[in-house]
N, C-alpha and C positions, 0 to 999 in steps of 0.2 A: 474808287470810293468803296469802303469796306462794310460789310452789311454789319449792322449791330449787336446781331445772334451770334455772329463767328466769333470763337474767343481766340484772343489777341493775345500776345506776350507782354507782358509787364517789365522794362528792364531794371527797375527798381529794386525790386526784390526775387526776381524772376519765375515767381509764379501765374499761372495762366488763369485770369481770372473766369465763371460762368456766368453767364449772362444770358438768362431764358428769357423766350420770348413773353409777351403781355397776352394771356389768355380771355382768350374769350369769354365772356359771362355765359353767352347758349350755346357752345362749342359741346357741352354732352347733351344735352335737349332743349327741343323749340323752346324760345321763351313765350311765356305768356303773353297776349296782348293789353295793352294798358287799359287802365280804367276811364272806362268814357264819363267827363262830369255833365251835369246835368238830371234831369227828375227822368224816374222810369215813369215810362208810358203802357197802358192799355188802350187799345184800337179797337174802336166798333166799327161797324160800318152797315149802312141804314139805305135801302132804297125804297126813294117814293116817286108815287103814278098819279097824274093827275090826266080825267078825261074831260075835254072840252068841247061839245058838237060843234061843229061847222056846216052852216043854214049855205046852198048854193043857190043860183041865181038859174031857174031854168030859162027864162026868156031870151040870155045870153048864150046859152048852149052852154055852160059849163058844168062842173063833173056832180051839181044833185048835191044831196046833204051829206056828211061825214063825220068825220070827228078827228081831233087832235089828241094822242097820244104822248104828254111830255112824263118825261123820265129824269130824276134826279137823283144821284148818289150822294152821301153824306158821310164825312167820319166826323164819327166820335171821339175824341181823344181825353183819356182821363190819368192822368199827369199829378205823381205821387209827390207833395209839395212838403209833409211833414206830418208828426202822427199825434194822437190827441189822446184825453183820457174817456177811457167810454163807460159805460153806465158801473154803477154799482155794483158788484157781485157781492163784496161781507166786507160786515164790520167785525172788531174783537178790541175790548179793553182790558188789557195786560197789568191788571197792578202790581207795584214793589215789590219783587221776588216772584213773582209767579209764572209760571211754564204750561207752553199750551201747546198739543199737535195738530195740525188742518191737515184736512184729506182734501184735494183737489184733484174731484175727478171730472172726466171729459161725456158730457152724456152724448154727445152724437159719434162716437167712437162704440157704446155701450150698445146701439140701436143700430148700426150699420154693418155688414160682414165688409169683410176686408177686400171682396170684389166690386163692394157697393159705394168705398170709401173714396173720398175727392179731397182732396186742399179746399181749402175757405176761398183762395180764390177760384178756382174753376166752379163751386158753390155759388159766387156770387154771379160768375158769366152767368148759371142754367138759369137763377132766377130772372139774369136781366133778359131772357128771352123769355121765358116764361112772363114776364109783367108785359112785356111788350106783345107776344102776343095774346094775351089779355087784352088789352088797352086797342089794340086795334082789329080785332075779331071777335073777340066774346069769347073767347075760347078760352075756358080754364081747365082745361087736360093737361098740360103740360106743367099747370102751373099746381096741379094737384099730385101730378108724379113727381115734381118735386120734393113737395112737401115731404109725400109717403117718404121719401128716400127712396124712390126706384127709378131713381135715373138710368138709364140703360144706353150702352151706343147704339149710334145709329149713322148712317149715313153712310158714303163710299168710302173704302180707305180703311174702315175700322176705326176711324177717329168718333172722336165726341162729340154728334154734332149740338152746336148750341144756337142754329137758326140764325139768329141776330150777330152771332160771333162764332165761327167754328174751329175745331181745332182738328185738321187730320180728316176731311171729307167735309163733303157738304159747304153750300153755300152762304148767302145774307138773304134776310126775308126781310122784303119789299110790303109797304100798304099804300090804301090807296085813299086821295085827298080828295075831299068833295068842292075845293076852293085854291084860287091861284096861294091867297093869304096865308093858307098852311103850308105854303112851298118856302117862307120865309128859311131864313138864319136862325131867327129869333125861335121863332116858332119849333121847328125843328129840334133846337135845343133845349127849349125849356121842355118842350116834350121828353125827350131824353133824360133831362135830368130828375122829372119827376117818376120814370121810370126804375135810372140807376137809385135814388134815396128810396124808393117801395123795396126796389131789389135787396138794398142794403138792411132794410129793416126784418126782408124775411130770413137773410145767413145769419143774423145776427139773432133771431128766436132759434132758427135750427142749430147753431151752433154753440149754446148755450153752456157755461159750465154751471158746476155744483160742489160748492167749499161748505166742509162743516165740519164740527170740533170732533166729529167720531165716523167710526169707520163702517161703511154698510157692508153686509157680508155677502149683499149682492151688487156690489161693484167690481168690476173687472179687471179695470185697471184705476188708480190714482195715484197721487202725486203725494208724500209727504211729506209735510211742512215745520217744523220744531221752533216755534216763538218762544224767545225769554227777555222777563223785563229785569234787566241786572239793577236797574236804578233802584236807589233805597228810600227813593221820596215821592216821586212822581211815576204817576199811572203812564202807560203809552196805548195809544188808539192806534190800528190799526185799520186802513183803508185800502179793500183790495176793489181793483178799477180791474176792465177791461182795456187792452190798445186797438185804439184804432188806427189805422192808415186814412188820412188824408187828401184826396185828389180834387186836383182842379181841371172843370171842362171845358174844353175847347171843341167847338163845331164847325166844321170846314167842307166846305162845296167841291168836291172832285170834278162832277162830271155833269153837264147837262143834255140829253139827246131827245127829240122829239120827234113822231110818227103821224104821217100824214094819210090818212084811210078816207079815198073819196070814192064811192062809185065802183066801177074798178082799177082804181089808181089808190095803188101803196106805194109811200115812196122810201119804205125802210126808215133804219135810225139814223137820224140827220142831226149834226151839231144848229145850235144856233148861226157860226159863220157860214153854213150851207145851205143857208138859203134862199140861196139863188138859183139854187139845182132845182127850187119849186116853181109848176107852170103859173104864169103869170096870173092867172085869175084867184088864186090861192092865198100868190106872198102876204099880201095888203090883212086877208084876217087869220094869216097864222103869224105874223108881225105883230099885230095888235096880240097875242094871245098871249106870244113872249115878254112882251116888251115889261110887263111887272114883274121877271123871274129875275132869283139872284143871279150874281157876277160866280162863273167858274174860280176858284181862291177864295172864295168872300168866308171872311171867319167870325168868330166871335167867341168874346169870353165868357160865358157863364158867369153871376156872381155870385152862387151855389156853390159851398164845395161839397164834394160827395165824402162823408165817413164810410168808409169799409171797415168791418170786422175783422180784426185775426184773431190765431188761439191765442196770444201772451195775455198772458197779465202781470199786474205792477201792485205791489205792495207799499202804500201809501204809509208812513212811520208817521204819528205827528204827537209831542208831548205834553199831555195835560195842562189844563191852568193851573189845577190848585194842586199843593201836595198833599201825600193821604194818611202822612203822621201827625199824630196830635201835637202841640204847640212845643211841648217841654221837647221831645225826641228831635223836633226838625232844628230848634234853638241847639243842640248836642251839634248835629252835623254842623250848622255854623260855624261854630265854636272849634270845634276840629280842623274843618276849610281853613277857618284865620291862622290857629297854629299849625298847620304843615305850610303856610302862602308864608308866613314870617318865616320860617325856617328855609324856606327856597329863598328869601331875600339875605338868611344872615351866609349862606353858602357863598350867594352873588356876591355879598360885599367882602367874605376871605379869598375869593378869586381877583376879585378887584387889587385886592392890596398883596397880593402875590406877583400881579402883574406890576404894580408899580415898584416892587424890592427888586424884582428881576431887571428893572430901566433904571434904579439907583446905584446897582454893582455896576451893569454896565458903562455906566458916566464913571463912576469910579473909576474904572480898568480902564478906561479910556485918558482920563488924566494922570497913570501913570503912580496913583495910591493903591501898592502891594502888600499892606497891612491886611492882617485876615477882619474877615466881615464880621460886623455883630451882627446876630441874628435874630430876625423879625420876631417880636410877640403877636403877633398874629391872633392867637389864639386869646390871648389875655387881655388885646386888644375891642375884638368882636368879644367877650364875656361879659 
């Protein structure tokens, strides 16, 4: 059996035909990996501590009073579903022939050095830990160096840390529940999400832009825009929007472990399946303590979506109601409209009748009448 590459003799004509072989697509470099379908995702991830005392029974000899340590882990997940129009930035109404330039500049690019500068999104993580530890300490330090714009790193790694979400060092900050109730799903989430939508409100003040018909000569950088309305009758409004990105929350139970502190007996972090590894005088009220906590898996949808800010914006076009020439001028363009719309009709109807003189030769020449053609009035016709 002869390989397909080796070139053969032809005895036909006796030339040796070539026959390369079928190249590779990533035979000069790796190929790319495919595109994964599905919504991108951001990941938080949230732990919370709930302390329960545990009353003992001296008369029994058993280990005195204590307390229960339960530990919950939670993600976050906020799952980019589609993008929306966001507030207002400027209006502009362009009437018939008129020309107009926007300057769109960025003011928190004008207030930030370029070592202080972040993406909107890593903006919107600082605030969600920023709100969050708000919301569960009192603490607004971080939520005021935000603001300033003086985020700085921190953590191990030289990464960013963002507490609640970090990137490149540092951990997830843990609070602590005064009740089993706030260990819910539910609870958990809505918490969350009232965090992420505060978060989202304060990237979306910080990151504010600023459009206007003239140029400041203490802007740094902007964008310039050149509007023209070619319409000769009707005004165009323009509506410039912010985009948002869109995400839907999902809240999910990773991990559940609880710690038994009696006396002196610690019995470390212990799943809920372990325990049985607790002494017997124990199980019965650290059973009851669990028995209201969620399922490890246990999810839930949010029915909140969270808007985030980014820098784009959209240029909304939308055309007047009324026209802005006086009665006799817009009656003119009518009147114009109608004769060039009749004149694109009498063109149609000489192509029409071109196409059927070209089907009457051919029937001719087909039956064999070699007389020369009269030829179409065409012209005399449509006149």
């Amino acid at each position: 059996m002869s390989d397909s590459t080796t070139p053969t003799l032809d005895p036909t004509d006796g030339t040796t035909p070539i026959i390369l072989p079928t190249q590779d697509a990533c035979c000069q470099v790796p190929c790319d990996p495919p595109w994964v379908p599905g919504p991108a995702c951001i990941n938080f991830q949230e732990t919370k501590t709930l302390i329960i005392p545990l009353a003992g029974k001296p008369s029994t000899g058993d280990f005195g009073r204590g307390e229960i340590i339960i530990t919950i882990v939670y993600s976050h997940h906020l799952c980019l579903i589609g993008k929306q129009h966001g507030g207002l930035a400027y209006t502009l109404t362009l009437l018939p022939g008129e020309k107009m330039t926007l300057f769109q500049s960025d003011r928190y690019r004008r207030t930030t050095s370029e070592t202080e500068r972040f993406s909107v999104q890593t903006t919107f993580y600082q605030f969600v830990s920023a709100v969050h530890q708000q919301s569960t300490s009192s603490d607004t330090s971080l939520l005021t160096q935000v603001l300033n714009s003086q985020t700085q790193s921190a953590g191990g790694g030289g990464g960013v840390n963002l507490l609640l979400f970090s990137i490149g060092g540092g951990g997830s900050e843990s609070s602590s529940s005064s009740s089993a109730a706030q260990l819910s799903v539910q609870a958990a989430s809505e918490q969350f999400s009232q965090t992420a939508l505060q978060a989202s409100q304060y990237t979306d003040v910080q990151r504010g832009l600023t459009i206007s018909n003239y140029e400041d000569s203490e802007t740094v950088s902007t964008t310039q825009r050149t509007l023209i309305n070619n319409n000769a009758c009707y005004a165009v409004n323009y509506f410039v929007r912010k985009v948002m990105d869109v995400y839907a929350l999902t809240t999910t139970v990773n991990s559940i472990t609880f710690r038994v502190i009696a006396g002196n007996f610690n019995s470390g972090d212990l799943t809920p399946a372990q325990i049985s590894q607790l002494p017997a005088a124990l199980r019965d009220p650290v059973e009851a303590a669990l028995k209201g906590l969620p399922k490890v898996g246990a999810n839930l949808k949010s029915p909140t979506v969270i808007p985030v800010p980014t820098d784009g914006v959209v240029y909304d076009p939308e055309l007047a109601h009324c026209c802005a020439q006086d009665p006799a001028l817009e009656q003119e363009v009518m009147i114009r409209l109608e004769r060039e719309q009749a004149e694109a009709q009498r063109v149609g109807l000489q192509i029409q009748l071109m196409a059927l003189e070209v089907q009457r030769r051919q029937a001719l020449l087909a039956a064999g009448t070699l007389t020369p053609f009269a030829p179409a009035e065409t012209e005399n016709i449509i006149a």
